[in-house]
C-alpha positions in Angstrom: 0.0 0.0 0.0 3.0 2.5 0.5 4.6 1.6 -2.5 1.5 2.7 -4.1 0.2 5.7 -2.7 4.2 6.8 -3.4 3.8 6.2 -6.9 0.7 7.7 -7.3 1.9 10.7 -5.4 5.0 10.9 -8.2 2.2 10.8 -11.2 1.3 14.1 -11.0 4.8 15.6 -11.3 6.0 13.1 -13.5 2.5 14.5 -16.0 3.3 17.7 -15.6 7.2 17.2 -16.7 6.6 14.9 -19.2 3.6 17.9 -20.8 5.9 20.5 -20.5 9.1 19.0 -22.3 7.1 17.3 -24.4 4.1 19.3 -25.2 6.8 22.4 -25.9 9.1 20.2 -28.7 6.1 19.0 -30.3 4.3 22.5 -30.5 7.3 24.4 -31.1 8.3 22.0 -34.8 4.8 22.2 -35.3 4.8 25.9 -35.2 7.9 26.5 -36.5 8.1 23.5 -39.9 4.0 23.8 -40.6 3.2 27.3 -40.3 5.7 29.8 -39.7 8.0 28.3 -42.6 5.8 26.3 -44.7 5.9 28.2 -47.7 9.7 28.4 -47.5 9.8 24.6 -47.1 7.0 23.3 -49.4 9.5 21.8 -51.6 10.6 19.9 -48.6 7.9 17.9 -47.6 7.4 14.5 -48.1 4.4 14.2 -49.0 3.0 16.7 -51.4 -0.5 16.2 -50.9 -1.5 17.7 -47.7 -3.9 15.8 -45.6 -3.7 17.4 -42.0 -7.3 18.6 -41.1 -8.6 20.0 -37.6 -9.6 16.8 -36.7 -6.5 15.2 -37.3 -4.9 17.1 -35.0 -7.6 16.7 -32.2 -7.4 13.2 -32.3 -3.8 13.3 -31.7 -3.7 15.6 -28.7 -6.2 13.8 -27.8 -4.3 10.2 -27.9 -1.2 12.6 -26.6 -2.8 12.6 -22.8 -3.2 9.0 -22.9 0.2 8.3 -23.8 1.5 11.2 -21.2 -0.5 9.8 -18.6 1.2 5.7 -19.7 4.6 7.1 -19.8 4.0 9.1 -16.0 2.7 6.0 -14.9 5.6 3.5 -15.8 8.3 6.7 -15.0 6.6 6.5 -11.3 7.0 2.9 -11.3 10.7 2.6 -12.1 11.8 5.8 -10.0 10.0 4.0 -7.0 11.8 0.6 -7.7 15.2 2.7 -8.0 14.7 4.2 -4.9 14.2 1.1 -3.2 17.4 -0.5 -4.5 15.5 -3.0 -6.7 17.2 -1.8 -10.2 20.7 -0.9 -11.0 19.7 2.4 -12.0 22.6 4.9 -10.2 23.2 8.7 -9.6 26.4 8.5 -8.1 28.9 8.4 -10.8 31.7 6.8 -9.3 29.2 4.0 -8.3 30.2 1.9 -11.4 32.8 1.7 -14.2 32.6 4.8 -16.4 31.9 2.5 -19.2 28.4 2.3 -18.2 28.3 6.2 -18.6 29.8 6.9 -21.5 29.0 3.7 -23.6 25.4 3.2 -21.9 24.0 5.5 -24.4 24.8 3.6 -27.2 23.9 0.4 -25.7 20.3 1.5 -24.8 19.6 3.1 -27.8 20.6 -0.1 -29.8 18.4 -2.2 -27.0 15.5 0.7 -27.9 15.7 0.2 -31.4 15.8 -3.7 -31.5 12.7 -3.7 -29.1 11.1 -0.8 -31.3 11.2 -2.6 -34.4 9.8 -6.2 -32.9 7.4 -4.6 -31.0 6.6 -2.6 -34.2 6.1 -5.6 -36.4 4.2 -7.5 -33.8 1.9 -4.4 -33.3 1.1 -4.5 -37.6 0.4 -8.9 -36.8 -3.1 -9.1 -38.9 -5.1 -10.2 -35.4 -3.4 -7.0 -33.4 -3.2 -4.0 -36.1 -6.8 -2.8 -36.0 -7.5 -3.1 -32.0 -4.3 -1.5 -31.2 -1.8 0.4 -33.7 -4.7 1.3 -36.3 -4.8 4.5 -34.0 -1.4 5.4 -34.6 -1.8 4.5 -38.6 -5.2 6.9 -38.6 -2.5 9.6 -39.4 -1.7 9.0 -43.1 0.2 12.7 -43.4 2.1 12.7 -40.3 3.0 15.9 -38.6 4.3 16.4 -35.1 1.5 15.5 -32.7 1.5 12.4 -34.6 4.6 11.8 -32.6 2.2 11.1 -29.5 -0.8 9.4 -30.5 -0.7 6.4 -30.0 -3.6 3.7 -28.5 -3.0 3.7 -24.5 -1.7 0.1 -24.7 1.4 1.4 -26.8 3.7 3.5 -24.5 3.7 1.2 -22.3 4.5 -1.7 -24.4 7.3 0.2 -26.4 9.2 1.1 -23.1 8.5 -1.6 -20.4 11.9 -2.9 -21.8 13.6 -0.3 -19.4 12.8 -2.1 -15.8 13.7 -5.2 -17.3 17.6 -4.2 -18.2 18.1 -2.2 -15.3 17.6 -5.5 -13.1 20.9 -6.7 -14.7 22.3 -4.1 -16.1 23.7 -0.9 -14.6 22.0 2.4 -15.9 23.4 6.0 -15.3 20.0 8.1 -14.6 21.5 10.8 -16.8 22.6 8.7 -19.7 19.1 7.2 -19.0 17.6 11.0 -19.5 19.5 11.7 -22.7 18.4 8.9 -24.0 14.6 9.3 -23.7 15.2 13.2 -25.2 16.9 11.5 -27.6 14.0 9.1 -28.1 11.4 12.2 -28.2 13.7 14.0 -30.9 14.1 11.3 -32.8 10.3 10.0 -32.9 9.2 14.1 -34.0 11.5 13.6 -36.6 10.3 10.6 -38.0 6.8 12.5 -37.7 7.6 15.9 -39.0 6.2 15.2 -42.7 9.5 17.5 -43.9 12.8 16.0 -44.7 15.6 18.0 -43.2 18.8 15.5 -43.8 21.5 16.4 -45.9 21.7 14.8 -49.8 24.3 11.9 -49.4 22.8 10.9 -46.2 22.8 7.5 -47.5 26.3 7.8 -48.7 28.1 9.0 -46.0 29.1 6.7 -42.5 25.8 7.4 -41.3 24.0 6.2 -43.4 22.2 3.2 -40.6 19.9 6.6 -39.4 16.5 6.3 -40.0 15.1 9.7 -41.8 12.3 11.4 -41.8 11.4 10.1 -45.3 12.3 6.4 -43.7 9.1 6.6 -41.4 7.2 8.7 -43.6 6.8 5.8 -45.9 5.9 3.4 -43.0 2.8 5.3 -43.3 2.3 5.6 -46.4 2.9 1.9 -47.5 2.6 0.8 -43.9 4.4 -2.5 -44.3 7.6 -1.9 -44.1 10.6 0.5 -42.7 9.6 -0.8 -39.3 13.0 0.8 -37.3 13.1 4.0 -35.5 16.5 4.8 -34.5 18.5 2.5 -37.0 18.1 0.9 -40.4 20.0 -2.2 -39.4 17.1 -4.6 -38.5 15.3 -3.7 -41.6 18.0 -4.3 -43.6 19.5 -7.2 -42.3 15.4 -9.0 -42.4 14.8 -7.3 -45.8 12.0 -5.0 -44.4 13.1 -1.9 -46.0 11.3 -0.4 -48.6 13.2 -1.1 -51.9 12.6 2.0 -53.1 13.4 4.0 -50.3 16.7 5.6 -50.9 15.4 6.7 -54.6 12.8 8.2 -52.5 14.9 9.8 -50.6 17.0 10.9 -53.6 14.0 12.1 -55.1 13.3 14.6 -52.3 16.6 16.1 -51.7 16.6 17.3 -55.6 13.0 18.4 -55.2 14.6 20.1 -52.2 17.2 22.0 -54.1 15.1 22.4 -57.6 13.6 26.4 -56.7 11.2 25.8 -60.0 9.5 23.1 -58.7 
């Protein structure tokens, strides 16, 4: 009964937070790539046929609360485990090798990614689609509150994987923070409906990012380009759209072509 009345005493702030970061990155790209600079940029957006209507966009604020509230909710559960010494989660830098700090990032986001992408195809299984991730796919032409709207079961599925590797391995809260910011950055981005990437993205060493053209076509042609941080799994399973990198190449001259 403690444990529970402390985690539902954390809720609140852990709402509140998670609106305010969140809710001020998503509004702020919105504002910024779909209205303040959306002539400038029309050459840059994915898809050219605009489909974002008022309604759109209250559905997905919408689905937003439900997936602030999911994400509060599990937060409130791991910071009350932490506390009670049941994960390997650490503040104390000294506490562990510095390994875990500096090469912990890269380890959870490859962990994030690999769950992503199963979840993600298990989420699109025939039986599951329309009673659960048919909400998400509602949003044909993405935009940045598409980032966040999700049905409630999703959040929670796509990061439960965190209490599970901080039983065994150790986690440095702040590599742990960056790495959800990352995770938010990266997910508008996949979202935004404008490609921003340089031209020989897919040339260059890091080439393995996702774009925003990458996860654009996910919902599009919704079966395929199933990773979020990473191209690896969907290369190395064949998941990747065949044409996406002509796509892509397609876009960036669009980009540069001022007749078009």
């Amino acid at each position: 009964m403690e444990a529970l009345k402390e985690i539902l005493f954390n809720l609140p702030q852990g709402f509140i937070a998670g609106l305010m970061l969140n809710g001020t990155v998503i509004t702020l790209a919105y504002f910024l790539v779909w209205k303040k600079f959306k002539k400038r940029l029309k050459n840059w957006r994915i898809q050219l046929k605009e489909r974002v209507d008022s309604n759109q966009i209250k559905r997905e604020l919408k689905n937003s609360i439900f997936t602030l509230l999911v994400g509060a909710t599990y937060s409130s559960v791991v910071i009350y485990l932490s506390t009670q010494g049941q994960t390997k989660i650490y503040t104390n830098f000294s506490d562990h090798n510095s390994f875990f700090a500096f090469g912990g990032f890269f380890i959870l986001l490859l962990i994030d990614d690999t769950w992503f992408y199963w979840c993600h195809r298990l989420l699109h299984h025939p039986k599951i689609f329309r009673f659960v991730h048919l909400e998400h796919h509602k949003s044909v032409d993405v935009n940045p509150f598409t980032s966040m709207s999700f049905h409630f079961i999703e959040p929670f599925l796509l990061s439960v994987w965190i209490l599970p590797v901080a039983y065994f391995i150790p986690i440095y809260a702040p590599v742990l923070m960056i790495v959800q910011i990352w995770g938010l950055l990266d997910n508008i981005k996949a979202h935004l409906g404008y490609e921003f990437y340089p031209t020989n993205l897919n040339k260059s060493w890091f080439r393995f990012l996702t774009s925003s053209t990458h996860h654009n076509m996910h919902h599009s042609k919704f079966n395929g380009n199933y990773g979020v941080h990473f191209r690896i799994w969907d290369r190395l399973l064949g998941t990747e759209f065949k044409d996406y990198e002509s796509e892509y190449d397609r876009i960036q001259e669009r980009k540069h072509n001022t007749n078009v």
